[in-house]
C-alpha positions as CSV (number, residue, x, y, z in Angstrom):
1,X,64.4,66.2,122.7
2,X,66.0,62.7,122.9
3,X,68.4,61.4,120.3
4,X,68.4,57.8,119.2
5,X,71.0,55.7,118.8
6,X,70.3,56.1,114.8
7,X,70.7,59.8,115.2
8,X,73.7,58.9,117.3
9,X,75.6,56.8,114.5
10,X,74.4,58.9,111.6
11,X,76.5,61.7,113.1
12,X,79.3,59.4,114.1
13,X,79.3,58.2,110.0
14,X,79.2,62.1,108.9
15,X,82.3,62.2,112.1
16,X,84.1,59.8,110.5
17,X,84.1,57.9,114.0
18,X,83.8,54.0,113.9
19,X,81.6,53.4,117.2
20,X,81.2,50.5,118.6
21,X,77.9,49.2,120.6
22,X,78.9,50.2,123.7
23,X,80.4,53.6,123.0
24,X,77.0,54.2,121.0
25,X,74.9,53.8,123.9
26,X,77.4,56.2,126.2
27,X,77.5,58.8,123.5
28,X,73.5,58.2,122.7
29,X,73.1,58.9,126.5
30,X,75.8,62.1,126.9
31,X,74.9,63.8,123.4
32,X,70.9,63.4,125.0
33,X,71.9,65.6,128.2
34,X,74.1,68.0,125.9
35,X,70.7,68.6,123.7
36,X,69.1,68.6,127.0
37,X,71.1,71.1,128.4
38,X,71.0,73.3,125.1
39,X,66.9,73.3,125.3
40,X,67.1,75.1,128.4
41,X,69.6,77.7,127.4
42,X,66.7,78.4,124.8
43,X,64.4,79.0,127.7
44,X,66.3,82.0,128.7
45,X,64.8,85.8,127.7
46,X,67.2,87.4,125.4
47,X,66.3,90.3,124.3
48,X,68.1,92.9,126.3
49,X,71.4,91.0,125.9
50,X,73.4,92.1,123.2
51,X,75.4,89.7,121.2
52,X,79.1,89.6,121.6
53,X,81.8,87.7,119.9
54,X,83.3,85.9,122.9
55,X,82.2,85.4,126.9
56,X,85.6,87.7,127.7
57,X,86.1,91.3,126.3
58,X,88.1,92.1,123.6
59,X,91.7,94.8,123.8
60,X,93.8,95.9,121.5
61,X,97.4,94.2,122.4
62,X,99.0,96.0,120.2
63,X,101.5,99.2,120.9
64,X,100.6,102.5,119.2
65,X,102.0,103.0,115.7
66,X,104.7,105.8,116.3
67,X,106.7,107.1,113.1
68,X,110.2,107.0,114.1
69,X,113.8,107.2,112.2
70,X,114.5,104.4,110.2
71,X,117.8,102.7,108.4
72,X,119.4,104.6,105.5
73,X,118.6,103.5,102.2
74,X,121.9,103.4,101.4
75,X,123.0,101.5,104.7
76,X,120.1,98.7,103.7
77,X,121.3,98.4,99.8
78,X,124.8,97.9,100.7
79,X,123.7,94.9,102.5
80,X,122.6,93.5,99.3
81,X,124.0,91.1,97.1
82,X,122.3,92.6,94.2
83,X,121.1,96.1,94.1
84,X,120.3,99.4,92.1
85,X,120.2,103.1,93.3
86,X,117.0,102.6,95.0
87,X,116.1,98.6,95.2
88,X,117.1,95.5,96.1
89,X,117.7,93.3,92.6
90,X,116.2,89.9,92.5
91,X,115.8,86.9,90.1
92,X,112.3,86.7,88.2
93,X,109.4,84.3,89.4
94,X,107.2,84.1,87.1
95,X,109.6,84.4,84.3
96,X,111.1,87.5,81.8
């Protein structure tokens, strides 16, 4: 498929990119071997290849969740400016 240079500046317009004649005619000409090169991908068989999310594999980075001692409840609330038995206090939001 070859793009024109209207195709060219209607997608520039819907870019929001102000060419001018010149860089029309080298983006007319690049975006042409881009489609070009897309087209051939297309050629390729398919159907045993299963569809991933990304060229790489994907690991979890993160480290296990281990339940472990935490701070006191008392030792936390004492840090508090404002505070009850069991929570910290604080100001309304969204009003009374």
């Amino acid at each position: 498929m070859s793009l024109t240079q209207a195709d060219v500046k209607k997608v520039s317009l819907l870019a929001r990119l102000d060419l001018s004649d010149q860089e029309l005619q080298t983006m007319t000409a690049q975006l042409t071997k881009i489609v070009g090169f897309v087209e051939q991908l297309a050629e390729l068989d398919t159907e045993e290849v299963e569809p991933m999310a990304g060229a790489l594999g994907v690991a979890n980075v993160f480290r296990d969740d281990v339940v472990r001692p935490s701070v006191a409840r008392e030792e936390m609330l004492a840090n508090a400016p404002h505070h009850d038995e069991e929570f910290f206090l604080v100001p309304p939001v969204l009003g009374e």
